[in-house]
Predicted model as a PDB file, atoms N, CA, C, CB and O in Angstrom, pLDDT in the B-factor column:
MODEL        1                                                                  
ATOM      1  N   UNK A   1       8.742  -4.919  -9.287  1.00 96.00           N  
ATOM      2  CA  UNK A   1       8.825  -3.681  -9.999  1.00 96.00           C  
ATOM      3  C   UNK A   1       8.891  -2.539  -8.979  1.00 96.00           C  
ATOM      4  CB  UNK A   1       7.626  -3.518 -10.963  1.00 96.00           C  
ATOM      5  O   UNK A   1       8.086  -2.505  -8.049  1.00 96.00           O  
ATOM      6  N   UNK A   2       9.643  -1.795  -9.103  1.00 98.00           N  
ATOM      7  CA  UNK A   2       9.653  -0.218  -8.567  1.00 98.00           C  
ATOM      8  C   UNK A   2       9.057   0.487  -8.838  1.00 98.00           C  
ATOM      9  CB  UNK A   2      10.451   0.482  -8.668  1.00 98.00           C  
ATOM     10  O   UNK A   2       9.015   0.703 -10.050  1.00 98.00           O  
ATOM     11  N   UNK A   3       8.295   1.231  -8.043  1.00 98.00           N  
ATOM     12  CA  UNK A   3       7.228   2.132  -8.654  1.00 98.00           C  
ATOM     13  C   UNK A   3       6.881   3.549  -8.088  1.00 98.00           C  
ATOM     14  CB  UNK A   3       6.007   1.403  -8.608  1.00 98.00           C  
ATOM     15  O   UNK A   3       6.167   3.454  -7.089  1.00 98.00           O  
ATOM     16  N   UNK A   4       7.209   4.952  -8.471  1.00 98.00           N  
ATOM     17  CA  UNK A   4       7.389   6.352  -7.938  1.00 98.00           C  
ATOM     18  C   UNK A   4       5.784   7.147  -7.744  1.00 98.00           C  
ATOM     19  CB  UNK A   4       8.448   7.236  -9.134  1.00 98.00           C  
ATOM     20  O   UNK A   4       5.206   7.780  -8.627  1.00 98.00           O  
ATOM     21  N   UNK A   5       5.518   7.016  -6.990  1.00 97.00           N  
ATOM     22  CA  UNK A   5       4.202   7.910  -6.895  1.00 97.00           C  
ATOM     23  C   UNK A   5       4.471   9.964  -7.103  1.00 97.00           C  
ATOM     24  CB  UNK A   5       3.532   7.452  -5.015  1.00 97.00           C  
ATOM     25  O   UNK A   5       4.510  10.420  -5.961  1.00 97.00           O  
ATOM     26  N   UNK A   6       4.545  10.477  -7.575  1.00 97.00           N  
ATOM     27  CA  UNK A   6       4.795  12.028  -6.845  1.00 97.00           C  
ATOM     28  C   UNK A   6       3.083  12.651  -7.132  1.00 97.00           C  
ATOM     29  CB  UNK A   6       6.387  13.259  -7.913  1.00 97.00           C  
ATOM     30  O   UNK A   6       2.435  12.773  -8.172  1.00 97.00           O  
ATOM     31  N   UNK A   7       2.761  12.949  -5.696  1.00 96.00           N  
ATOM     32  CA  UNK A   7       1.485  13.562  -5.705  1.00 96.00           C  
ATOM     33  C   UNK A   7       1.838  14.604  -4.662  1.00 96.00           C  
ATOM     34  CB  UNK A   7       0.192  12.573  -5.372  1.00 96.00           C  
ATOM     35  O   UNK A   7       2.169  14.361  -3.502  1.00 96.00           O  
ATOM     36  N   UNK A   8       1.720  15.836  -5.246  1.00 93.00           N  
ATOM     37  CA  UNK A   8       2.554  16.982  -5.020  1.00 93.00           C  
ATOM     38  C   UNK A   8       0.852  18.019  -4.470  1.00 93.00           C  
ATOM     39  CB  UNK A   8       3.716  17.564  -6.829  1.00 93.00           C  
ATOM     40  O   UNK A   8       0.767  19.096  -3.880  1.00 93.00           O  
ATOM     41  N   UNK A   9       0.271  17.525  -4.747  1.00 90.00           N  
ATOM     42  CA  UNK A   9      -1.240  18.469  -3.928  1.00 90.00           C  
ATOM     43  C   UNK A   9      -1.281  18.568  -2.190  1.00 90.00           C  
ATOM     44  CB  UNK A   9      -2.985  17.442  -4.337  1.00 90.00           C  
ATOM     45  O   UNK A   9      -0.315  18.846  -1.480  1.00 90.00           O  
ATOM     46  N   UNK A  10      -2.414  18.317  -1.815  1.00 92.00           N  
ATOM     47  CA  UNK A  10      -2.521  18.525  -0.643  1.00 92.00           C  
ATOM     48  C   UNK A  10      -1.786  17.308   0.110  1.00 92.00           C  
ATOM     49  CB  UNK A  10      -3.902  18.752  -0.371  1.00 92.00           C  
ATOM     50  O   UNK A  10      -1.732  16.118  -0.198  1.00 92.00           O  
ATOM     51  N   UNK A  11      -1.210  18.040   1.254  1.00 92.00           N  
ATOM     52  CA  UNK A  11      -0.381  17.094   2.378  1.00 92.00           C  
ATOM     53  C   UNK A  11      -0.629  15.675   2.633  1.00 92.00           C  
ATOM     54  CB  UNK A  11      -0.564  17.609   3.702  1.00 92.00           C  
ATOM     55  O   UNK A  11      -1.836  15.463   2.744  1.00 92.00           O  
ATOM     56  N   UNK A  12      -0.054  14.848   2.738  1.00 93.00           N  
ATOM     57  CA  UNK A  12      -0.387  13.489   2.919  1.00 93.00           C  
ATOM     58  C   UNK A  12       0.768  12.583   3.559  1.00 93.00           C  
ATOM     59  CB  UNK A  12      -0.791  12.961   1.584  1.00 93.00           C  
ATOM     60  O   UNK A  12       1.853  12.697   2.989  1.00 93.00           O  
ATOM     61  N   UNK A  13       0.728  11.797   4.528  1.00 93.00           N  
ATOM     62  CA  UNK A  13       1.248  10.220   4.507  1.00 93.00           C  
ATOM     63  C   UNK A  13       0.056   9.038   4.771  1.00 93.00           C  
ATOM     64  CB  UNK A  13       2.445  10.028   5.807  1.00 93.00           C  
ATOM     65  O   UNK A  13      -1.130   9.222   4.497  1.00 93.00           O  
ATOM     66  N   UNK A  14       0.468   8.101   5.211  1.00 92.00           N  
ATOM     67  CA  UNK A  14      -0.089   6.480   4.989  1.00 92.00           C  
ATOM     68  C   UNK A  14      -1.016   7.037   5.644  1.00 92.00           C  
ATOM     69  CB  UNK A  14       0.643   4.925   5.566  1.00 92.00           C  
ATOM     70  O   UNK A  14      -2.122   6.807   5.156  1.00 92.00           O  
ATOM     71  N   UNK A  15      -1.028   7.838   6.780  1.00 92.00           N  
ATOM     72  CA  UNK A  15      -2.054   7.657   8.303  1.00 92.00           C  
ATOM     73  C   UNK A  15      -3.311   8.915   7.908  1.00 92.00           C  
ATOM     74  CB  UNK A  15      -0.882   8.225  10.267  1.00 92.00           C  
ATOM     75  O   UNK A  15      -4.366   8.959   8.541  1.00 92.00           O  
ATOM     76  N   UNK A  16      -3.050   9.695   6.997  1.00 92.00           N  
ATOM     77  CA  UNK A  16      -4.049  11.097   7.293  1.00 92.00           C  
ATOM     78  C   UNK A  16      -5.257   9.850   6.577  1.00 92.00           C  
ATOM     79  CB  UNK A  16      -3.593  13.191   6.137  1.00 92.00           C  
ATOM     80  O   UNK A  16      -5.215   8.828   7.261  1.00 92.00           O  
ATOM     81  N   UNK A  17      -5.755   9.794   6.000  1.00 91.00           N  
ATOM     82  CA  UNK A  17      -6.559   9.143   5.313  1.00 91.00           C  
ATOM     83  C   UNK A  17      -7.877   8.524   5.942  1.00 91.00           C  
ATOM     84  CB  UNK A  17      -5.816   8.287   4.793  1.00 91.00           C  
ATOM     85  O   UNK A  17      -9.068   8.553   5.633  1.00 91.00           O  
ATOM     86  N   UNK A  18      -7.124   7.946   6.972  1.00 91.00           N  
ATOM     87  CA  UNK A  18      -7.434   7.388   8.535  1.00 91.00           C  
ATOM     88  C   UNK A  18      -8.093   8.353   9.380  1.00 91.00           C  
ATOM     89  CB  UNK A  18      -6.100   6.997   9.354  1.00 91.00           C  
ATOM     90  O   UNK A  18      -9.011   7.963  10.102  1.00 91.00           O  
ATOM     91  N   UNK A  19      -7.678   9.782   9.384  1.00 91.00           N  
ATOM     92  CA  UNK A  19      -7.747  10.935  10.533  1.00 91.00           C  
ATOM     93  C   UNK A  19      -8.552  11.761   9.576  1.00 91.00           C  
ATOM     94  CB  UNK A  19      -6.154  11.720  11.195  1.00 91.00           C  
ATOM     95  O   UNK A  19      -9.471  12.420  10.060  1.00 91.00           O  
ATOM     96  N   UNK A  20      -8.322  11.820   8.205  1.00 91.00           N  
ATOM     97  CA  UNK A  20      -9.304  13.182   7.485  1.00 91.00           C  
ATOM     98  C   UNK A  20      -9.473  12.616   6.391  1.00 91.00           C  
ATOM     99  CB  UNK A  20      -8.665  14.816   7.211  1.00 91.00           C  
ATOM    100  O   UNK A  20      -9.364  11.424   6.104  1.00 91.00           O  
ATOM    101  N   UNK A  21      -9.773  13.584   5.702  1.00 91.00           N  
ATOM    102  CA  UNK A  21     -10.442  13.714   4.189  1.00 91.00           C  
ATOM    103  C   UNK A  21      -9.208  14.159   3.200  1.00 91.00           C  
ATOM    104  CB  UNK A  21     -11.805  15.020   4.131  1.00 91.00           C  
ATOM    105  O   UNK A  21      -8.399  15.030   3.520  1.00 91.00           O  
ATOM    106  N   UNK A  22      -9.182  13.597   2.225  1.00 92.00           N  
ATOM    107  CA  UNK A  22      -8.035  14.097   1.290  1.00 92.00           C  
ATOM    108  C   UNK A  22      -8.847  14.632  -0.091  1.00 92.00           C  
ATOM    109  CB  UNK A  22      -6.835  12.728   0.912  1.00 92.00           C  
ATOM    110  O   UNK A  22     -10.069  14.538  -0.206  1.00 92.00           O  
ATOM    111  N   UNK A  23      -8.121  15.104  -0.929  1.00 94.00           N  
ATOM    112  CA  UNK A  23      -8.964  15.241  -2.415  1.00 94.00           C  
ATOM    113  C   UNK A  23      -8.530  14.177  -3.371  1.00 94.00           C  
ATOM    114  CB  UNK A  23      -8.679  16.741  -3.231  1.00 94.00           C  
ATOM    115  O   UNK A  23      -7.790  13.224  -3.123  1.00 94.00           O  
ATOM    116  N   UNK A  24      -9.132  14.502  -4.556  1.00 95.00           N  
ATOM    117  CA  UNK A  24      -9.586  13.297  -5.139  1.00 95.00           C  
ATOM    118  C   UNK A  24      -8.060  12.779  -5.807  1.00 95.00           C  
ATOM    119  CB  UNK A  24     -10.962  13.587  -6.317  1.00 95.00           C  
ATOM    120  O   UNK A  24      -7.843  11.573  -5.931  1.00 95.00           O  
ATOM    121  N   UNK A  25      -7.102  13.742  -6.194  1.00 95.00           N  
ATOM    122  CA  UNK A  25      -5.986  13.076  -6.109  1.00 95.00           C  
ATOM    123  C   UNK A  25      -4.856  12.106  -5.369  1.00 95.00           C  
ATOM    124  CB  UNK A  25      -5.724  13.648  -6.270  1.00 95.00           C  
ATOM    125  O   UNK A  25      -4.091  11.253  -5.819  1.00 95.00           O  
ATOM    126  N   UNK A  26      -5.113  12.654  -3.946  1.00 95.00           N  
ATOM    127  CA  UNK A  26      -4.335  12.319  -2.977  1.00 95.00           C  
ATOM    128  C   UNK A  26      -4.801  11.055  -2.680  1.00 95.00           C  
ATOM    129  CB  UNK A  26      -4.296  13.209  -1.923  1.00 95.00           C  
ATOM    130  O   UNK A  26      -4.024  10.102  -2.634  1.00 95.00           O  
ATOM    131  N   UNK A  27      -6.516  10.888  -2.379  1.00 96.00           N  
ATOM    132  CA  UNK A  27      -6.943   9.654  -2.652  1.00 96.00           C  
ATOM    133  C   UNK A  27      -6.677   8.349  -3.078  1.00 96.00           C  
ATOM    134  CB  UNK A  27      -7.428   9.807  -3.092  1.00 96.00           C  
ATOM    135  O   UNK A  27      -6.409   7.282  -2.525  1.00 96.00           O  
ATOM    136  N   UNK A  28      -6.904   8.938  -4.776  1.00 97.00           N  
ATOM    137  CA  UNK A  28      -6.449   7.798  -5.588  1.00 97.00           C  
ATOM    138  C   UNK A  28      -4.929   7.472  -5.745  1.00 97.00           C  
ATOM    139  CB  UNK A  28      -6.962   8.004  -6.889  1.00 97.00           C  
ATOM    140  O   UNK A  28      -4.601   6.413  -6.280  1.00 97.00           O  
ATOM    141  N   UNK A  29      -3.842   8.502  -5.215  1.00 96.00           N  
ATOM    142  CA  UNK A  29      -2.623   8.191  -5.095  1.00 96.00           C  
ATOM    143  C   UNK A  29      -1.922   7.230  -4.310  1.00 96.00           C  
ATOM    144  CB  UNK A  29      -2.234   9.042  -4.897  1.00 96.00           C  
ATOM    145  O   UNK A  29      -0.847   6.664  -4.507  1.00 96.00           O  
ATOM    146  N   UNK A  30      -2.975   7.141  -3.122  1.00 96.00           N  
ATOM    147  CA  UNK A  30      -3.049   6.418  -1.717  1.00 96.00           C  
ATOM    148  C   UNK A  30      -3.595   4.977  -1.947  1.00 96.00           C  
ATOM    149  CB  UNK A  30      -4.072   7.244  -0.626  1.00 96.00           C  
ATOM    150  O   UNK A  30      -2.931   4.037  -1.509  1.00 96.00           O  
ATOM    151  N   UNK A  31      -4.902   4.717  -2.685  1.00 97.00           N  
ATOM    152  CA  UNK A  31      -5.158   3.520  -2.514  1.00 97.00           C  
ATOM    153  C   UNK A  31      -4.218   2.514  -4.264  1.00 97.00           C  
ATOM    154  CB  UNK A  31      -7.133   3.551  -2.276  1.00 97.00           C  
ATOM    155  O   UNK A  31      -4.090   1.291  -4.324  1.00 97.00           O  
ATOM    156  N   UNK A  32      -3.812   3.375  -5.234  1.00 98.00           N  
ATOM    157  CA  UNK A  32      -3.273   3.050  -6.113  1.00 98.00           C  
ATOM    158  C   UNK A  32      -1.824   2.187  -5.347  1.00 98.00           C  
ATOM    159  CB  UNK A  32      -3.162   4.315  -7.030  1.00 98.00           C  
ATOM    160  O   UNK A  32      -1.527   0.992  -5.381  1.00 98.00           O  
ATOM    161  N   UNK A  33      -1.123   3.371  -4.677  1.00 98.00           N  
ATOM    162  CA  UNK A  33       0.281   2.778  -3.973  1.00 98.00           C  
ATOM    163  C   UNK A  33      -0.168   1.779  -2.988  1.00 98.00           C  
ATOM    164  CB  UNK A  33       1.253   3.971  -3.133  1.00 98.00           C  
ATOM    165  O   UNK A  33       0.798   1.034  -2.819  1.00 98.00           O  
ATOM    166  N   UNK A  34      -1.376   1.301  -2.086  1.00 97.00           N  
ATOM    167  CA  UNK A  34      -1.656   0.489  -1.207  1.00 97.00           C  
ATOM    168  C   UNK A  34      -1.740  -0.905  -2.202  1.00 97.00           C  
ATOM    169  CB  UNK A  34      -2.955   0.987  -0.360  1.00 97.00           C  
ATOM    170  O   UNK A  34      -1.025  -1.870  -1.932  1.00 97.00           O  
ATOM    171  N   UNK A  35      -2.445  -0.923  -3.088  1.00 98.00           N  
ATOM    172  CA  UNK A  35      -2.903  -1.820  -3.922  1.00 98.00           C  
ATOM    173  C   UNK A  35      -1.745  -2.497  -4.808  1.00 98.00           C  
ATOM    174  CB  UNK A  35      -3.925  -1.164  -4.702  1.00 98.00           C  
ATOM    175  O   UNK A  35      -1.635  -3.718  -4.923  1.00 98.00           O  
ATOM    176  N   UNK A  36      -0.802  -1.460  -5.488  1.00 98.00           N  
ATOM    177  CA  UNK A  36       0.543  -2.129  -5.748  1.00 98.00           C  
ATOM    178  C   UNK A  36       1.645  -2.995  -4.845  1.00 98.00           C  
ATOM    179  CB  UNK A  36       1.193  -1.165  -6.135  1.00 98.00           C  
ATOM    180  O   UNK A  36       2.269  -4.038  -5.042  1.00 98.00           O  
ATOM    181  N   UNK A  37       1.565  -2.040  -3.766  1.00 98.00           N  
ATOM    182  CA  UNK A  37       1.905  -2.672  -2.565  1.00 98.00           C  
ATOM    183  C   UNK A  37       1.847  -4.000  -2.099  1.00 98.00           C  
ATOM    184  CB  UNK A  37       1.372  -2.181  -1.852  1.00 98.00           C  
ATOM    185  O   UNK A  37       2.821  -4.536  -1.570  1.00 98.00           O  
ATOM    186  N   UNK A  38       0.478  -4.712  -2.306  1.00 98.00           N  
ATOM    187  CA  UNK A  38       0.150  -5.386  -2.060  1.00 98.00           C  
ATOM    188  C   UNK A  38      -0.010  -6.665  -2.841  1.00 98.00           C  
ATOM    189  CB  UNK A  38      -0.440  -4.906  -1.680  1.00 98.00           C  
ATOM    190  O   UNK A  38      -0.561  -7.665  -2.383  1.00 98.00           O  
ATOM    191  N   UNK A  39       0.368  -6.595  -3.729  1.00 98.00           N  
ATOM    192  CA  UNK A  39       0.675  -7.196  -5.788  1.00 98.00           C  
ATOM    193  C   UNK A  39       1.965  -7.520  -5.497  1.00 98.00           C  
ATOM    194  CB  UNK A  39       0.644  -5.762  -7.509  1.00 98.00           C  
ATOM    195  O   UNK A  39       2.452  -8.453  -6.135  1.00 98.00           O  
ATOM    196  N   UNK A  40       2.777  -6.846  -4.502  1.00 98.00           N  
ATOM    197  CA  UNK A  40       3.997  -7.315  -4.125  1.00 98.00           C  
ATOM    198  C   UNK A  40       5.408  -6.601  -4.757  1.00 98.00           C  
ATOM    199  CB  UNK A  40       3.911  -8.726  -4.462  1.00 98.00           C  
ATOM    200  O   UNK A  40       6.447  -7.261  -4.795  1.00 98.00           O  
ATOM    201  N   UNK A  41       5.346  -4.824  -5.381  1.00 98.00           N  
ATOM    202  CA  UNK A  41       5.422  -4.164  -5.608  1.00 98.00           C  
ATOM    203  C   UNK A  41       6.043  -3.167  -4.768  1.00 98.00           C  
ATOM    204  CB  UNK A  41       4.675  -4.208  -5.997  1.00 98.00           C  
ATOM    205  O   UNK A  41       5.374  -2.791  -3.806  1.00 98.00           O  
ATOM    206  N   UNK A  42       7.399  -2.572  -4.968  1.00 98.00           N  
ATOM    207  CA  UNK A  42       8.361  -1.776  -4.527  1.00 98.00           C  
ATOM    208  C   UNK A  42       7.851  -0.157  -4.697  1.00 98.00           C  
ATOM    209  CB  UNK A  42       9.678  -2.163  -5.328  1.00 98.00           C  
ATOM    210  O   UNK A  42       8.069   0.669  -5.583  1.00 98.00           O  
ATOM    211  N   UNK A  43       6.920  -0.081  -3.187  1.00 98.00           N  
ATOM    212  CA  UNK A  43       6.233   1.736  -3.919  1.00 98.00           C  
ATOM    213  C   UNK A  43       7.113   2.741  -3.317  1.00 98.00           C  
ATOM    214  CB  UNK A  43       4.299   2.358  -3.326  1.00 98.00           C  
ATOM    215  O   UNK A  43       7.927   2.315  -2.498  1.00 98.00           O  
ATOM    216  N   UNK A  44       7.103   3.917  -3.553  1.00 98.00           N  
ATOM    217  CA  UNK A  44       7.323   4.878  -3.280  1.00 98.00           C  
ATOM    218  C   UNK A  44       6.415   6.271  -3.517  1.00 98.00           C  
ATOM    219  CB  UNK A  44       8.295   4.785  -3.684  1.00 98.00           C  
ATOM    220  O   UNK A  44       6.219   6.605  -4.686  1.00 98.00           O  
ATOM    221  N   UNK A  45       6.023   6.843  -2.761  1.00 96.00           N  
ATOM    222  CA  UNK A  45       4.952   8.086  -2.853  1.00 96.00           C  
ATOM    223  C   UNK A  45       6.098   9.571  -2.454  1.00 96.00           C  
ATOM    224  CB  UNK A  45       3.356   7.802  -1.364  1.00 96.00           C  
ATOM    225  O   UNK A  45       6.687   9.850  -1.410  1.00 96.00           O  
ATOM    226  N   UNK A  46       6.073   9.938  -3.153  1.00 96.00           N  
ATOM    227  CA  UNK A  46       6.360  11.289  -2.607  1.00 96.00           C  
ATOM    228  C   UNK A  46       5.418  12.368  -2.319  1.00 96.00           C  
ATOM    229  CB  UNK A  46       7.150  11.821  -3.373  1.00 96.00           C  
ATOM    230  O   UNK A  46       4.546  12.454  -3.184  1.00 96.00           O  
ATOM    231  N   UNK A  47       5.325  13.226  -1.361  1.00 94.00           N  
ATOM    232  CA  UNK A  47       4.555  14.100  -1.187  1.00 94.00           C  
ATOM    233  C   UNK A  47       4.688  15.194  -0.329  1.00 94.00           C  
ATOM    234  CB  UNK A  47       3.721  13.607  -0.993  1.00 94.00           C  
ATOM    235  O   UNK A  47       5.666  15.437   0.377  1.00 94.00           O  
ATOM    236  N   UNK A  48       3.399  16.005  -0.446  1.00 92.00           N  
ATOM    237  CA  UNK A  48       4.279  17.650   0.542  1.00 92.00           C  
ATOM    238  C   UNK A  48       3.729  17.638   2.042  1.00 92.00           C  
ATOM    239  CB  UNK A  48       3.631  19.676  -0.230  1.00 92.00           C  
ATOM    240  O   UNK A  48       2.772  18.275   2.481  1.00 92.00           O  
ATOM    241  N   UNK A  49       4.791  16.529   2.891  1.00 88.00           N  
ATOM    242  CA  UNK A  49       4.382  16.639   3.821  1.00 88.00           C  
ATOM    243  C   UNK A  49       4.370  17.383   5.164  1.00 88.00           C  
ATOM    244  CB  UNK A  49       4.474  15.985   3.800  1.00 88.00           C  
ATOM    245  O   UNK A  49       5.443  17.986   5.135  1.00 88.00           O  
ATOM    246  N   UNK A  50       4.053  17.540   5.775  1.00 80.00           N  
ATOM    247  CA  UNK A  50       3.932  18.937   6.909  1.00 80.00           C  
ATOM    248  C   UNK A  50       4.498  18.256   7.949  1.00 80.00           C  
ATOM    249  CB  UNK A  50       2.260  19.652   7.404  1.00 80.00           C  
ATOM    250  O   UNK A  50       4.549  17.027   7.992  1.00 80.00           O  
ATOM    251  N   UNK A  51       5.039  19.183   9.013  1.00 75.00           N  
ATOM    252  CA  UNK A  51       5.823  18.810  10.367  1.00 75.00           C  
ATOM    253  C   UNK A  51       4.950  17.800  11.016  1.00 75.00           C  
ATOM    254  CB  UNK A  51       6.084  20.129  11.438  1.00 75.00           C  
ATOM    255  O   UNK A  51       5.577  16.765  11.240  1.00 75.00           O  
ATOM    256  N   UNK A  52       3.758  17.762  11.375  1.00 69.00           N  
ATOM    257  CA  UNK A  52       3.012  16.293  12.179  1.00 69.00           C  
ATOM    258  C   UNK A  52       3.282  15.173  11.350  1.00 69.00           C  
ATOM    259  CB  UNK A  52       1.207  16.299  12.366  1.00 69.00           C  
ATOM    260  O   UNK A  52       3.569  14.177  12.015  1.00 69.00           O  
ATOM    261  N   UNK A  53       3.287  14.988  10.035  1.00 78.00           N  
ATOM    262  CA  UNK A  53       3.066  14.264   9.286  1.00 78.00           C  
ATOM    263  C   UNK A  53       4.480  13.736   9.238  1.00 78.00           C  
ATOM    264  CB  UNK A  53       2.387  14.761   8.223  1.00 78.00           C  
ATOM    265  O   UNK A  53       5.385  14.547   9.436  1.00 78.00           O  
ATOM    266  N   UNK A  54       4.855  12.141   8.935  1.00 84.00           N  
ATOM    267  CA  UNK A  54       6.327  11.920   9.050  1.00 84.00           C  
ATOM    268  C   UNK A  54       6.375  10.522   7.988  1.00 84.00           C  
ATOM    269  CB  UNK A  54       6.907  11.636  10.883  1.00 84.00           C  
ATOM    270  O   UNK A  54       5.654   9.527   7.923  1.00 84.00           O  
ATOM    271  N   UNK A  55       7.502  10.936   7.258  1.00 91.00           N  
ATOM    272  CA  UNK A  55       8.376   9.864   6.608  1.00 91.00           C  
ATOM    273  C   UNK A  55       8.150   8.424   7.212  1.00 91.00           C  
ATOM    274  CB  UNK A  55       9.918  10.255   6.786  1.00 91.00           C  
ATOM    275  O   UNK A  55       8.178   8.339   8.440  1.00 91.00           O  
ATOM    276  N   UNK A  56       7.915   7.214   6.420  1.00 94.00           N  
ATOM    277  CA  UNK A  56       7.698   6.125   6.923  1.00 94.00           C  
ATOM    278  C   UNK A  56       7.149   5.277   5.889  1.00 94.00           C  
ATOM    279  CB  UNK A  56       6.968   6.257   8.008  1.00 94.00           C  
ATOM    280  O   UNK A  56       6.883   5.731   4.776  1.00 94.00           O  
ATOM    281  N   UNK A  57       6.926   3.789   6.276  1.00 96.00           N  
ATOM    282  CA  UNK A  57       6.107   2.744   5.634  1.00 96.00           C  
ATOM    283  C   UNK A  57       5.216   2.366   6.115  1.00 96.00           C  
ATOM    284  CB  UNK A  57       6.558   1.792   5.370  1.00 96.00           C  
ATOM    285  O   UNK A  57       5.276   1.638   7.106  1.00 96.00           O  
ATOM    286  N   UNK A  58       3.969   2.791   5.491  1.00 95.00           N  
ATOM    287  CA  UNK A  58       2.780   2.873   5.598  1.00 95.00           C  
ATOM    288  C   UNK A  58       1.796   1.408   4.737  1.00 95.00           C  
ATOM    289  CB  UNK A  58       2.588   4.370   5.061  1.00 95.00           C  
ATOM    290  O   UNK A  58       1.656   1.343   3.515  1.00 95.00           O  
ATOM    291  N   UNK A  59       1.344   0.582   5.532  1.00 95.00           N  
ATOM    292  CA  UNK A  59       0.931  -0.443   4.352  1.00 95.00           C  
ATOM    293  C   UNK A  59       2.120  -0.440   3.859  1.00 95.00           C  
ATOM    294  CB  UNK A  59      -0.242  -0.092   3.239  1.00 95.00           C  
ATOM    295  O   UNK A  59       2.500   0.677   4.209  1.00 95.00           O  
ATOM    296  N   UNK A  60       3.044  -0.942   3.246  1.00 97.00           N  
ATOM    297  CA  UNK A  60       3.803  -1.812   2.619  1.00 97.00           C  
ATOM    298  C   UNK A  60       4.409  -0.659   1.960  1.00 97.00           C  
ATOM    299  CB  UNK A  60       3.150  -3.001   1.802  1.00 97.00           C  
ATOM    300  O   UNK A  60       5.401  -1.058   1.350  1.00 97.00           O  
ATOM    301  N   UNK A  61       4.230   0.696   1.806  1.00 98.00           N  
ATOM    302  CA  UNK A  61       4.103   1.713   0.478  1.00 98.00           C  
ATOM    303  C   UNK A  61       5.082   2.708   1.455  1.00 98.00           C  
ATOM    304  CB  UNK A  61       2.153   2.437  -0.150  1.00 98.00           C  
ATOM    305  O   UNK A  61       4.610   3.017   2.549  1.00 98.00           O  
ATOM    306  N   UNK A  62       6.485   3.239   1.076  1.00 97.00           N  
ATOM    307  CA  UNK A  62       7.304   4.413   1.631  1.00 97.00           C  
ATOM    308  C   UNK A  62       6.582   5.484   1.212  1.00 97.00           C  
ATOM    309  CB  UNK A  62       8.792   4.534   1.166  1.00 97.00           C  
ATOM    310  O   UNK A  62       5.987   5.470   0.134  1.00 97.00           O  
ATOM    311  N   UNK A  63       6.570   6.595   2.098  1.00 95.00           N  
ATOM    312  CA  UNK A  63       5.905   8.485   2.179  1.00 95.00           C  
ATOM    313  C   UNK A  63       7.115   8.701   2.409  1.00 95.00           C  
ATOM    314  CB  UNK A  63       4.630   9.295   3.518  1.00 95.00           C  
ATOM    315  O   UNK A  63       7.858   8.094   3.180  1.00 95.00           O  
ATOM    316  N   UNK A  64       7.389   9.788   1.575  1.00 95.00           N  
ATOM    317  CA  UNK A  64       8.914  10.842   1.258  1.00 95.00           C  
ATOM    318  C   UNK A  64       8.230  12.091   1.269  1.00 95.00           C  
ATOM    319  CB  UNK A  64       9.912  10.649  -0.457  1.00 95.00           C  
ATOM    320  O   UNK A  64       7.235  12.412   0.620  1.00 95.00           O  
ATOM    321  N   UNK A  65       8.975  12.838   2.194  1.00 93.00           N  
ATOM    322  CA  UNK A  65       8.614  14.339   1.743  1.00 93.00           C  
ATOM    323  C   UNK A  65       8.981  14.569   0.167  1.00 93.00           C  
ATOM    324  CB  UNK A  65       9.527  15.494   2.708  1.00 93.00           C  
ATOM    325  O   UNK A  65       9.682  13.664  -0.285  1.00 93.00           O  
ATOM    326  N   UNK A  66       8.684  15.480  -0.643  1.00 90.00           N  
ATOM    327  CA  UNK A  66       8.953  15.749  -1.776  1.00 90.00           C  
ATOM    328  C   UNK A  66      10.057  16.522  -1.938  1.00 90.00           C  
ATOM    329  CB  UNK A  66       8.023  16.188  -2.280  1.00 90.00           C  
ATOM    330  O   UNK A  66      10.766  16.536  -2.944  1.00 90.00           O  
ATOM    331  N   UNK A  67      10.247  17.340  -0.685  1.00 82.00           N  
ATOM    332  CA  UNK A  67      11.061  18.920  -0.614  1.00 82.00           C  
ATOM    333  C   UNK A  67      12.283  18.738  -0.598  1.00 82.00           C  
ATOM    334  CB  UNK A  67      10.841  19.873   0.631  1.00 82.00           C  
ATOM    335  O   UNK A  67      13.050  19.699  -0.550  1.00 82.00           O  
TER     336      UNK A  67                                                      
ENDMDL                                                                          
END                                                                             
């Protein structure tokens, strides 16, 4: 199954999570797409990500800028 995350709040890819604190959306957006991911599941997250932060596959799960 294919599956579209868009969590459009505070900045995020696979790795901040690791490095900081997110809110309670970004969170559960993160371990929801890890967990599908892993079910064996085609994810995709979109989100508003900032210049350090970069496009990639993270855990099993693609980060798209949103913009």
């Amino acid at each position: 199954m294919f599956i579209v995350i868009n969590c459009l709040g505070m900045p995020f890819d696979g790795n901040t999570i690791k490095e900081s604190s997110l809110g309670g959306s970004e969170t559960a957006a993160y371990y929801l797409a890890k967990e599908m991911a892993a079910l064996g599941h085609k994810v995709t997250v979109y989100t508003n990500m900032t210049d350090k932060q970069k496009e990639g596959v993270y855990d099993g799960v693609k980060y798209v800028w949103a913009g």
